[in-house]
C-alpha positions in Angstrom: 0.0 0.0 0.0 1.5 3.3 -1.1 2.0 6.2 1.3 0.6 9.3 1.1 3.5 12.3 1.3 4.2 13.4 4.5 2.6 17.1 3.5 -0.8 15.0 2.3 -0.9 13.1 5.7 -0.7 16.4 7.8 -3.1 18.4 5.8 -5.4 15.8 4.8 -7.0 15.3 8.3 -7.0 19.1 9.0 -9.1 20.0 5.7 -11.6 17.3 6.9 -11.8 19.0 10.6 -12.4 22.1 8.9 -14.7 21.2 6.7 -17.0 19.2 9.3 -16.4 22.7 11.4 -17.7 24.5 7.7 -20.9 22.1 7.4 -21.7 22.5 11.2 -21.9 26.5 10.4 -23.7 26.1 7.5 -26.5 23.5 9.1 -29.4 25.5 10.0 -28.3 28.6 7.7 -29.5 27.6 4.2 -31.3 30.4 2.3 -34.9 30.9 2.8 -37.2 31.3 0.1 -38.9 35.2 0.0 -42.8 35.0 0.7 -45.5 35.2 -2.0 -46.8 38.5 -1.8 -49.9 39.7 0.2 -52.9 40.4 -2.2 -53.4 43.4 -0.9 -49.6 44.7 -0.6 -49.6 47.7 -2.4 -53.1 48.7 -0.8 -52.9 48.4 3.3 -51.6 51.3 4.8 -48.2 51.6 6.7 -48.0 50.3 10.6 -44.5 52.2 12.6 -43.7 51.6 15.4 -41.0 53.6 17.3 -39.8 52.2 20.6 -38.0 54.5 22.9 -36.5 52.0 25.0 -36.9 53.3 29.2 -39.3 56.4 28.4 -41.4 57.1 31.8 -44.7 57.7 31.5 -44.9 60.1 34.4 -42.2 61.8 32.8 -43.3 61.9 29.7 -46.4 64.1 31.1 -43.8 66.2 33.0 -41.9 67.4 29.7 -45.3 67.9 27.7 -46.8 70.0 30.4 -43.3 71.8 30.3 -43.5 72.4 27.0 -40.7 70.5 26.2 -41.9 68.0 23.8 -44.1 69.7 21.2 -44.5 67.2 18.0 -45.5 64.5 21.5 -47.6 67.1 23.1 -49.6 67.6 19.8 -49.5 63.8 19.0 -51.2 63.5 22.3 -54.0 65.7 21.3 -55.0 64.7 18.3 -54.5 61.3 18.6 -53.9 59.2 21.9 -51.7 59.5 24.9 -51.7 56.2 27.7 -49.4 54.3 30.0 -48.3 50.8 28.9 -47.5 48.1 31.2 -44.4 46.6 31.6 -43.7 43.0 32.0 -42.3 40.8 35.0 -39.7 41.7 35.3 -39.8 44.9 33.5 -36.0 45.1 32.3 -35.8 45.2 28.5 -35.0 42.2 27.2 -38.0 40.5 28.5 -40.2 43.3 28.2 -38.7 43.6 24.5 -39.3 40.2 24.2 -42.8 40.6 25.2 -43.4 43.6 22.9 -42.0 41.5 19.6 -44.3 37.9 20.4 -47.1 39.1 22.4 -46.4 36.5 25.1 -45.3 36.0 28.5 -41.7 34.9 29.0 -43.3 31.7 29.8 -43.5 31.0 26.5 -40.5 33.3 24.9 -38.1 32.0 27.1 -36.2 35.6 27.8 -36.5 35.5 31.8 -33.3 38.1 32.3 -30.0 39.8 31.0 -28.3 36.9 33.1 -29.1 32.9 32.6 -28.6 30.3 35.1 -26.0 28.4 33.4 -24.5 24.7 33.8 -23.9 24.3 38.1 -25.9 27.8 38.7 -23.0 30.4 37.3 -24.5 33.5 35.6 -24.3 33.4 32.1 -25.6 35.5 28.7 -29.3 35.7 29.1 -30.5 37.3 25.4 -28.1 34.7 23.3 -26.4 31.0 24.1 -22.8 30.6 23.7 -20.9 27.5 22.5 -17.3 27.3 22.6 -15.7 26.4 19.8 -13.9 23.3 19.8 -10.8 22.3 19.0 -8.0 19.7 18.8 -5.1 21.5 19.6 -5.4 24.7 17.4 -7.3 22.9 14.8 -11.1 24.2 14.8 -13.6 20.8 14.6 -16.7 23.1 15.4 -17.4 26.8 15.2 -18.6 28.6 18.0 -22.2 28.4 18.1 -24.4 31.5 18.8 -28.4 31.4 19.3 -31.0 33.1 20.3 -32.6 32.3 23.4 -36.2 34.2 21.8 -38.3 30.8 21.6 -41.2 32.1 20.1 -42.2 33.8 16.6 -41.7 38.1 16.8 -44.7 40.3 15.0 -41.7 41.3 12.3 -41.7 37.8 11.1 -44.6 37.1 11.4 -45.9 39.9 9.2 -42.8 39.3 6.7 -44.0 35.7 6.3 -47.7 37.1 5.3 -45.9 38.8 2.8 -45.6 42.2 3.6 -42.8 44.6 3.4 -40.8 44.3 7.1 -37.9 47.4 7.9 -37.0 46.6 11.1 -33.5 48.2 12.4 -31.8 47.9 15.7 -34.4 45.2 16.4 -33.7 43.3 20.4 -33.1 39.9 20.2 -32.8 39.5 16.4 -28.9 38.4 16.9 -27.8 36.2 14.9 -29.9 37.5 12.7 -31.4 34.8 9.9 -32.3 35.0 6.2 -35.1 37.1 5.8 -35.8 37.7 1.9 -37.1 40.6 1.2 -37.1 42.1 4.6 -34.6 44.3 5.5 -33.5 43.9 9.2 -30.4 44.9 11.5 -30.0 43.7 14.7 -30.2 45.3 18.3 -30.1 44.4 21.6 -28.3 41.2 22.3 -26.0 42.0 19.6 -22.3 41.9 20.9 -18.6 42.9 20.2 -16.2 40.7 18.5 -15.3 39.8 22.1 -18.5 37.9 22.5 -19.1 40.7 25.4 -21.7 43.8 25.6 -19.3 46.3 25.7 -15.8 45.2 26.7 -14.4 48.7 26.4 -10.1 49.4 27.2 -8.9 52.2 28.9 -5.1 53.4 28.7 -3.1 55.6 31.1 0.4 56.0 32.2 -1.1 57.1 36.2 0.9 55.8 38.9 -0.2 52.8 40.2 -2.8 51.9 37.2 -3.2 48.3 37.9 -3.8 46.0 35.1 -6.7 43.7 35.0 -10.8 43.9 34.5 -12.6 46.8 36.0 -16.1 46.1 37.8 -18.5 46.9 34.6 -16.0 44.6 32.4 -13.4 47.5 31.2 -9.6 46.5 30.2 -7.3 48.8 32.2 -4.1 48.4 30.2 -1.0 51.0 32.0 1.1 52.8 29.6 4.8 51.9 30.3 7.4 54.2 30.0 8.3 57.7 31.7 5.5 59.9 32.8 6.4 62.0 29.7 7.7 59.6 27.2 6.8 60.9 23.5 5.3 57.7 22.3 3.8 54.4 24.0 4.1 50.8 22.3 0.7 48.8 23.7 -2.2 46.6 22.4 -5.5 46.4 21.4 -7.8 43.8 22.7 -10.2 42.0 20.6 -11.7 38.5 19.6 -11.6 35.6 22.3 -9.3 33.4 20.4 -9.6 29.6 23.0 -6.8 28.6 20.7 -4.3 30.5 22.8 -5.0 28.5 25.8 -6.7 29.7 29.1 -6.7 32.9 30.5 -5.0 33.3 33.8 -8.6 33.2 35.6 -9.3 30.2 33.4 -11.3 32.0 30.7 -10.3 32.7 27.3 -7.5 34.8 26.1 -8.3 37.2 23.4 -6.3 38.1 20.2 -4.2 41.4 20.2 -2.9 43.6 17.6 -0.1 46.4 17.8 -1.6 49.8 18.6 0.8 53.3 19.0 -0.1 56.4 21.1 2.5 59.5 20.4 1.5 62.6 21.8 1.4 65.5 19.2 0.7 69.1 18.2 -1.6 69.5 14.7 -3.2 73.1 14.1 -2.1 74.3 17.5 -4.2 71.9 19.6 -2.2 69.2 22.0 -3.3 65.7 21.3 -2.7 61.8 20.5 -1.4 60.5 17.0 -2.9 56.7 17.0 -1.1 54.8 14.8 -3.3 50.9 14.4 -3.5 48.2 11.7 -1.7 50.6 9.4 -3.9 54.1 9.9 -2.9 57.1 11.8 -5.4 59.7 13.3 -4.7 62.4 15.2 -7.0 62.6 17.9 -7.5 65.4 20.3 -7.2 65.9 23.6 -11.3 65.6 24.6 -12.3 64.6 21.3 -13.2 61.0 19.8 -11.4 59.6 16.9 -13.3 58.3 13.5 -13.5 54.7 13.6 -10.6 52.5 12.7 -10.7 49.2 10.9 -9.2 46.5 12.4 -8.5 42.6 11.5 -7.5 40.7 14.1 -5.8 36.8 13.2 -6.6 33.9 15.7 -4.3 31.5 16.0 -5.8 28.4 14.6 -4.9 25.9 12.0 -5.5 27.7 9.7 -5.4 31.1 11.2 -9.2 33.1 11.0 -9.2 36.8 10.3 -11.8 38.5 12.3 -12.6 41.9 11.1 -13.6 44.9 13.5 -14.0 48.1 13.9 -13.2 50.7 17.0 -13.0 54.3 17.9 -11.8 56.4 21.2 -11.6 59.4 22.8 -8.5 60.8 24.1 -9.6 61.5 28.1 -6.1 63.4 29.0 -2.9 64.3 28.2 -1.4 64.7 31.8 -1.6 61.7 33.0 -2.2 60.3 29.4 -5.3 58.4 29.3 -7.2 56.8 26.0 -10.5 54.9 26.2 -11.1 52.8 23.6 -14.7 51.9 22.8 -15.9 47.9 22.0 -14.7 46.5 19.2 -17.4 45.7 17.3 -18.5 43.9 14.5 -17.7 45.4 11.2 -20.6 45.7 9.1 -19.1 46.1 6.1 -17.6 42.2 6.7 -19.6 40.6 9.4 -18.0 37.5 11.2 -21.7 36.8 12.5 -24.8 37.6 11.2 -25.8 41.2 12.2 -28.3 42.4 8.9 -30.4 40.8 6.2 -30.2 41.0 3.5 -25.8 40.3 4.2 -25.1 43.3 2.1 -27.4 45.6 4.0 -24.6 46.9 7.0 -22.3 47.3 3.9 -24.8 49.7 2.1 -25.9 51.1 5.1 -22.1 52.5 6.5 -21.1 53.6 2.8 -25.1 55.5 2.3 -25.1 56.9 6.1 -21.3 56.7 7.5 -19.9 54.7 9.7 -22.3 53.4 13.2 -22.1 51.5 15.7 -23.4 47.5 15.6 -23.4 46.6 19.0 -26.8 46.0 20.7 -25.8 48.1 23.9 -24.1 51.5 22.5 -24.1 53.7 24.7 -20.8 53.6 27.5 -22.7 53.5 30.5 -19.8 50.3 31.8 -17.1 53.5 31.3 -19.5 56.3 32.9 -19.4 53.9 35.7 -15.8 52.9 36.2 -15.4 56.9 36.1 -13.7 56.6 33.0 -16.0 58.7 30.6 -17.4 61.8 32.1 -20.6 63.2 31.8 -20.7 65.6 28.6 -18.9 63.1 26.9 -21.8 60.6 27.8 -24.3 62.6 26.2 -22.6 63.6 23.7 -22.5 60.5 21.7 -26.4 59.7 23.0 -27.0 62.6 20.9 -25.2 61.3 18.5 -26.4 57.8 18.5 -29.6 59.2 18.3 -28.6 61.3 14.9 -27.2 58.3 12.9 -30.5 56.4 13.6 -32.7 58.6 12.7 -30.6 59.6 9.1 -30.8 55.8 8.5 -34.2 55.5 9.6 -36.0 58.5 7.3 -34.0 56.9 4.1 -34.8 53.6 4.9 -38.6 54.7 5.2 -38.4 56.4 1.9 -36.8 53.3 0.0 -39.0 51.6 -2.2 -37.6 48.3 -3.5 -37.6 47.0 -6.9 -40.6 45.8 -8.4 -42.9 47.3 -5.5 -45.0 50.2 -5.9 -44.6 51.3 -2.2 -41.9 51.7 0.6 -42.3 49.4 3.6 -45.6 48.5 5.1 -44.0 47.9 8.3 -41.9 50.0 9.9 -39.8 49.2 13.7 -36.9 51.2 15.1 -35.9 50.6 18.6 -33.8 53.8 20.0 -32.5 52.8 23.2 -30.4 56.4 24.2 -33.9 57.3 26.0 -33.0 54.7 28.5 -29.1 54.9 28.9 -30.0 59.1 29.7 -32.1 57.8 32.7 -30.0 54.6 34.0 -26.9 57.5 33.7 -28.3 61.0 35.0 -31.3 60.4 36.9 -28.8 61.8 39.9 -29.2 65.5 38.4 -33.2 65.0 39.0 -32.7 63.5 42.2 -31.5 65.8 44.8 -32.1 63.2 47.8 -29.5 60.6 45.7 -26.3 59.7 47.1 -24.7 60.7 43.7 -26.6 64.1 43.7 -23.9 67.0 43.3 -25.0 70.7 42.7 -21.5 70.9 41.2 -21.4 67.9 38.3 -20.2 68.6 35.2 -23.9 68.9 34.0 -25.3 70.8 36.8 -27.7 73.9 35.9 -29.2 71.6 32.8 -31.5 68.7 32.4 -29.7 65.9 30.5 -32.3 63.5 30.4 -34.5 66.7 29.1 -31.8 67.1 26.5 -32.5 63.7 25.1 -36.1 63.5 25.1 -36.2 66.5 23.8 -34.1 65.0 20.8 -36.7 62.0 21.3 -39.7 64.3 20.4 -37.2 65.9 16.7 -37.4 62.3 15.7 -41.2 61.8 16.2 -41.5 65.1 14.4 -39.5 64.1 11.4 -41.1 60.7 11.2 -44.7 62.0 11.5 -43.9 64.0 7.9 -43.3 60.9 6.0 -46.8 59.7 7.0 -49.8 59.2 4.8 -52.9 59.8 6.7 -54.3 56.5 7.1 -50.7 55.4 7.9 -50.9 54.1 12.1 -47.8 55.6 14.5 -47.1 53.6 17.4 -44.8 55.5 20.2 -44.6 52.8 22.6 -41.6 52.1 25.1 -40.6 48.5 27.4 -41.0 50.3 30.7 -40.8 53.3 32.8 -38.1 54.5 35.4 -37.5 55.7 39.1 -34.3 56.5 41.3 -32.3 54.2 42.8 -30.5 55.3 45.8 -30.2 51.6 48.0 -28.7 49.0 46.6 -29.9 45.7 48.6 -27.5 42.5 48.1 -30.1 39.8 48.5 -27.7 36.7 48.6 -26.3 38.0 51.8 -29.6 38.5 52.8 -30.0 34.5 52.2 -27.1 33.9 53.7 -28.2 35.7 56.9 -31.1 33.8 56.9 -30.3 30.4 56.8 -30.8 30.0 52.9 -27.8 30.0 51.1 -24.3 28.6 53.0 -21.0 29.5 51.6 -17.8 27.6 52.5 -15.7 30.9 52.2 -16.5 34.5 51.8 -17.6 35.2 48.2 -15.3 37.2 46.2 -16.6 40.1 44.3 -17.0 39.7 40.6 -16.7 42.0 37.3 -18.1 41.1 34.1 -15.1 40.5 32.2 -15.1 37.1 33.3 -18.4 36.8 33.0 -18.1 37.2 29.1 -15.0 35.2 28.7 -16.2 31.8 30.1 -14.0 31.9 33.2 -15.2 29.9 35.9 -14.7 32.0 38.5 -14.3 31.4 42.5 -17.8 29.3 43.8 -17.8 30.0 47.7 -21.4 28.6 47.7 -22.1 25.2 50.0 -24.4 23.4 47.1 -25.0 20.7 49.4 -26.9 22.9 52.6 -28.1 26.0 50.0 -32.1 25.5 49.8 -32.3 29.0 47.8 -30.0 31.9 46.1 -30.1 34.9 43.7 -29.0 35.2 40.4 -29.9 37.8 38.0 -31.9 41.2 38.3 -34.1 40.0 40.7 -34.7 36.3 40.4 -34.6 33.6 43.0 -33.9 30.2 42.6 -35.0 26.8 44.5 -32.0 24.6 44.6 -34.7 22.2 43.6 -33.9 18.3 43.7 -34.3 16.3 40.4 -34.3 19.1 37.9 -31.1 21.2 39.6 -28.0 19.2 39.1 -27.5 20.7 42.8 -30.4 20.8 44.1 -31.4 19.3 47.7 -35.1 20.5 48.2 -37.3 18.0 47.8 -40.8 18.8 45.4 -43.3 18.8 48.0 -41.1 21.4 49.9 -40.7 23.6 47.2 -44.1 25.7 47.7 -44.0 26.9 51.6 -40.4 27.3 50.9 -40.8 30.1 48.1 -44.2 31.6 50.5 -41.6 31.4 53.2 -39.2 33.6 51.2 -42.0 35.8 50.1 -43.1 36.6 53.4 -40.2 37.5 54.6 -39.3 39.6 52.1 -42.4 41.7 51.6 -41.4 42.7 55.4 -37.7 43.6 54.4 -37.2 47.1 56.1 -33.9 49.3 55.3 -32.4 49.3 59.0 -30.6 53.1 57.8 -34.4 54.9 57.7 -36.7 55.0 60.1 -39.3 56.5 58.1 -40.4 58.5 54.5 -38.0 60.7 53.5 -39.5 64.1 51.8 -38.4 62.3 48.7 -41.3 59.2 49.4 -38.5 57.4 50.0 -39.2 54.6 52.7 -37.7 52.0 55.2 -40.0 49.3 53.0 -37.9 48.1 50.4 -40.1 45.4 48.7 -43.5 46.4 47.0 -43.9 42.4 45.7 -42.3 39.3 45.6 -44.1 37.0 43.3 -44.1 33.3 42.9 -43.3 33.3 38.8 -45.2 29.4 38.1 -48.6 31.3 39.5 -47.7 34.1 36.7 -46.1 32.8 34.2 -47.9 30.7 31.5 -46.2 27.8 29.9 -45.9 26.1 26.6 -47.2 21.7 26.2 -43.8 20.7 27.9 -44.3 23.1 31.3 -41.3 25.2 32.3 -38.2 24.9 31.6 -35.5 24.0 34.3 -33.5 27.8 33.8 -36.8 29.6 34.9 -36.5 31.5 38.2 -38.5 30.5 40.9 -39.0 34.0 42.5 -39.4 37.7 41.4 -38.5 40.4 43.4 -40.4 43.6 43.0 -38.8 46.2 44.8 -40.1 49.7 45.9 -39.2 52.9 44.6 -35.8 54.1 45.5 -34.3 50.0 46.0 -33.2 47.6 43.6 -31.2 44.2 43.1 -26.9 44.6 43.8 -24.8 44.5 41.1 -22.8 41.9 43.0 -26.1 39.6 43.9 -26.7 39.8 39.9 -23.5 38.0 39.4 -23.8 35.6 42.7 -20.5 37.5 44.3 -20.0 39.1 47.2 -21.5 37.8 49.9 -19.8 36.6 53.3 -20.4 35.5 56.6 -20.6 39.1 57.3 -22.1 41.6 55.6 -24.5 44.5 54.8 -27.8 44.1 53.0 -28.1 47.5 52.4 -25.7 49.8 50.9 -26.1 53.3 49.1 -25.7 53.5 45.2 -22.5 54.9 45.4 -21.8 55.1 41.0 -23.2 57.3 38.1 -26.0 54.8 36.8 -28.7 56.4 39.1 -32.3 55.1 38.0 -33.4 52.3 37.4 -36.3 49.8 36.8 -35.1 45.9 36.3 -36.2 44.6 39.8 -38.7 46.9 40.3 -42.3 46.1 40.5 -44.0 46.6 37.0 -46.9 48.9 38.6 -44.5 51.3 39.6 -42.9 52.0 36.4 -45.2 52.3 33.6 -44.1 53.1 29.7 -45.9 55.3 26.9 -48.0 54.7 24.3 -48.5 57.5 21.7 -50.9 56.7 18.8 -51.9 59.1 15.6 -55.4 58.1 16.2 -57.9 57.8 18.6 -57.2 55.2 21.3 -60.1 54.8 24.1 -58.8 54.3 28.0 -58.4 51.1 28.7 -61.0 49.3 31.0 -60.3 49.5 34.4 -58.2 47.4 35.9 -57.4 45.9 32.3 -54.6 48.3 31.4 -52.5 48.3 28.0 -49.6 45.8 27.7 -46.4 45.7 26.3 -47.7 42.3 24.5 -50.5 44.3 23.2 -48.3 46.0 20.4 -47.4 42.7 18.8 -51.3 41.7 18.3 -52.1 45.3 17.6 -49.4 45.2 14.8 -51.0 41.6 13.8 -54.5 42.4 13.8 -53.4 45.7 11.2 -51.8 43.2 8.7 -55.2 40.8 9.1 -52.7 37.7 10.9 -54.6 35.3 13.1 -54.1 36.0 16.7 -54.8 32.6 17.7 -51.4 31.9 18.2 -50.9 34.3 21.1 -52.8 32.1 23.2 -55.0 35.0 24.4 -52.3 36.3 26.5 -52.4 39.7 24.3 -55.3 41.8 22.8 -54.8 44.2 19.8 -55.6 48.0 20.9 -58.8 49.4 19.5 -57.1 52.0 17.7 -59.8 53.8 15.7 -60.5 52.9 12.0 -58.2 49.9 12.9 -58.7 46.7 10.3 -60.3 44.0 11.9 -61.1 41.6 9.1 -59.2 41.4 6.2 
């Protein structure tokens, strides 16, 4: 039998490996075939829907009555102006969620930001993560990336009745699938080449900058050299690349290329000549750089180029200090999915300019890690909010070829409405811990500044309407401060509920994105309950927990143990309500989520949560009890907010922070004690395009929006 040469035998086995890798990509992505059209396509008016992601109701009514949002105030008059219920929990993904299927997370599976994952560790709760494998540095199967979403959105649905869908920035859509005819760009969910939601770097040359993950999942990388060297020699972060081997915490490493800082005069004006992946801008000191394109190489067999793009603001000159946004997914060259049609992201950065793809945008991690400051914050709100809207108008306008008419639905989700509030509700709140009369901002409104920029965009969108076109305003859920923070494992652990074997150290999100296991200090075998998430409490339930001790018939007075208890939670630092309404009470609600939730034929599935805590105005959920950290045999339960994100809503009860709905038309109240829903929009935009609401189960009921279509 003859031999095969030596080069054969070696690269034989590895163009197999990487072809079984290729086909395992491929499986589940063929093309899908573009709908017949609707009969009456060129006839039924157009449905939009705007979503302003976080936009208070109560505030809403406070900036009308102020004058401050004119195009809103007169939409409000002429047509309809209500609240809209959140969901439980009323954070945005599931609320989002809600919105886009109609249903209860029940049934759409999106319970949280953060999933319980294998042995109870926190992981991605909007997409699932597969490692890829390998054999050595060979590849034998592609990181795998799905949605979590497990039911059908209004968007597809509609596209599949054959209809004309824009949908851009949608949550949830990542990795975005063939969609024929549609036009769709994905939002929420949607991450950096890191795999993260916004592993930003920041740079400096400060004395004793220590290397390592900050809290909200920033690089700090220290500038060596003199205090007033002319150039530094570092590194740009980028793709996890498991080929490397394991991170010193036992994650992933992640690929790096060569990046140059050399301080410089152009014009007069002091700033920073970045020289990376062959371009050189000069940058500024206080000003943000154009976006650079980047390629990063992993070091497989063969080696993979992942394309990327990245911009940054110089922060100061003396001490020297760069932050460096995301890296994110180029969308001129997409390593995953982000658009469809493929070519859309392409068109759209040559048409519109360069924007940003990841789902969360806006650099609240930096704002608080106290490396981006507070006019720099809203300054690119604003001008996240600008790009959309260019994009959006055109997009409206486009009519594709062979149809008579531009698209018949319309969604855009702008999510900078939210970020203003999670970032400066401190300049509302006098009574915050943050409050300071002296902040960059002070004697200005920023969240006023966006919403005012909110009610521009509603302007120019109402003057592409036809009149029998409908306008939905709608947004996830509403807002309040947050002054305590309330760190509910310790809380468990103080109670008898959750046993550690060591104090729990506190954890960043860096890890959290990069697989690394992480320190477990919790006791498995005595823990009957623990939180994870925004909110969520688990049962360490026996037969469907791999750890789980509590036997079934236990499980019930156990949670309306827990619940009790709760409900009577009192912050031990006030005695009474503040001036502010703020009180010792910090739980409005704990709910028992299988009496609430509704289920699909197989029941719930093993990841739901068990509990839901609603809290009261003023409280919400620990960072560190989000992420299962923390916690000791000592500890407070209470602690003030102490950082720049300052409202909030996530694990708040979903009474107390209602959204908006705007309509063009005449919308009745709703019955009493019946009010709107965020699933309502999804069988409101389903009953316009004549789709059989069946589906929905009855969980959601279109909005009697006058001269709506009800047969068709």
């Amino acid at each position: 039998m003859r031999r095969l040469p030596l080069f054969l035998a070696v690269l034989l086995p590895l163009a197999v490996l990487n072809l079984c890798m290729f086909r395992e990509a491929l499986q589940g992505s063929l093309p899908a075939r573009e709908p017949a059209a609707a009969k009456d396509l060129d006839r039924i008016p157009r449905m939009v829907v705007l979503v302003f992601d976080g936009v208070d109701f109560r505030l809403a009514q406070e900036y009308i009555a102020a004058g401050k949002m004119p195009h809103l105030e007169d939409l409000a008059a002429t047509g309809a102006f209500h609240s809209l219920r959140s969901e439980v929990p009323p954070e945005s993904p599931v609320a989002l969620a809600s919105m886009l299927t109609g249903v209860n997370p029940g049934r759409h599976q999106i319970y949280d930001f953060v999933f319980r994952g294998p042995r109870n560790r926190p992981a991605n709760g909007m997409v699932a993560v597969e490692r890829a494998r390998l054999i050595g540095r060979v590849p034998v199967r592609a990181p795998r990336v799905t949605s979590r979403l497990s039911f059908p959105t209004f968007t597809d649905r509609v596209w599949e009745a054959g209809y004309s869908v824009l949908s851009l920035r949608q949550p949830l859509l990542f990795p975005v699938q063939d969609r024929p005819g549609a036009r769709m760009t994905s939002g929420l969910g949607t991450p950096d080449i890191a795999g993260s939601a916004g592993f930003y770097t920041i740079y400096s040359n400060r004395l004793r900058f220590e290397p390592g993950y900050t809290i909200f999942g920033g690089m700090r990388i220290p500038l060596e050299g003199a205090a007033g060297a002319p150039a530094y020699e570092t590194w740009l972060p980028g793709p996890q690349d498991p080929s490397l081997g394991p991170a010193p915490n036992g994650g992933n490493q992640r690929a790096h290329i060569p990046m140059r800082f050399e301080r410089a005069t152009e014009n007069g004006k002091l700033g920073v000549r970045v020289t990376l992946s062959g371009h050189t801008q000069f940058v500024g000191a206080g000003e943000r750089s154009d976006f650079f394109s980047v390629t990063f190489l992993l070091n497989t067999i063969p080696r993979r180029a992942v394309p990327g793009v990245v911009r940054m603001e110089v922060r100061g000159l003396n001490p020297l200090e760069v932050l460096v946004d995301p890296v994110q997914i180029d969308p001129r060259d997409a390593y995953f999915p982000i658009s469809t049609p493929a070519s859309m992201g392409a068109a759209l950065w040559l048409l519109d300019g360069p924007f940003e793809t990841v789902g969360w945008q806006e650099q609240t991690f930096a704002l608080n890690d106290r490396f981006q400051d507070d006019k720099g914050f809203l300054r690119d709100l604003l001008q996240d909010m600008d790009r959309g809207v260019v994009t959006l108008m055109r997009e409206m306008r486009r009519v594709r070829e062979g149809h008579t008419k531009s698209p018949r639905l319309v969604f855009y989700t702008f999510t900078a409405t939210d970020r203003a509030c999670h970032g400066f509700w401190r300049y509302r709140d006098k009574g915050h811990p943050e409050h300071d009369p002296n902040a960059q901002l002070a004697g200005t409104d920023p969240i006023g500044t966006v919403f005012e920029r909110m009610d521009e965009i509603v302007g120019r969108v109402r003057t592409t309407l036809d009149d029998d076109d409908t306008l939905m305003i709608v947004s996830d859920h509403g807002f309040m401060t947050w002054r305590w923070e309330v760190h509910v494992n310790q809380w468990l652990v103080d109670n008898g509920y959750l046993t550690l074997t060591q104090d729990a150290e506190r954890k960043s999100l860096g890890p959290f994105f990069t697989f690394a296991e992480g320190q477990d200090a919790v006791d498995w075998t005595k823990t009957r309950a623990f939180a994870l998430g925004l909110g969520q409490i688990y049962i360490n339930l026996e037969g469907r927990d791999e750890t789980g001790i509590v036997k079934a018939s236990e499980k019930r007075a156990l949670m309306l143990e827990i619940q009790q208890k709760l409900e009577a939670l009192t912050n031990p630092y006030l005695t009474e309500v503040d001036k502010d309404g703020i009180g010792p009470k910090a739980v409005h609600e704990v709910l028992i989520l299988e009496d609430v939730y509704t289920f699909g034929p197989g029941g719930p599935a093993p990841h739901v949560p068990d509990l839901q805590i609603g809290f009261e105005e003023g409280y919400r959920i620990s960072w560190q009890t989000a992420l299962l950290g923390g916690m000791g045999s000592k500890g407070h339960v209470f602690a003030k907010n102490r950082v720049p994100w300052s409202g909030d809503h996530c694990s708040t009860s979903c009474s107390l922070v209602p959204g908006i709905l705007f309509v063009n038309k005449k919308v009745p109240a709703a019955p009493e004690g019946q009010p709107y829903t965020v699933r309502d929009v999804a069988a409101t935009v389903m009953r316009h395009f004549g789709i059989d609401l069946a589906p929905l189960h009855g969980e959601s009921r279109p909005i009697p929006i006058e001269g709506a279509r009800r047969e068709r």
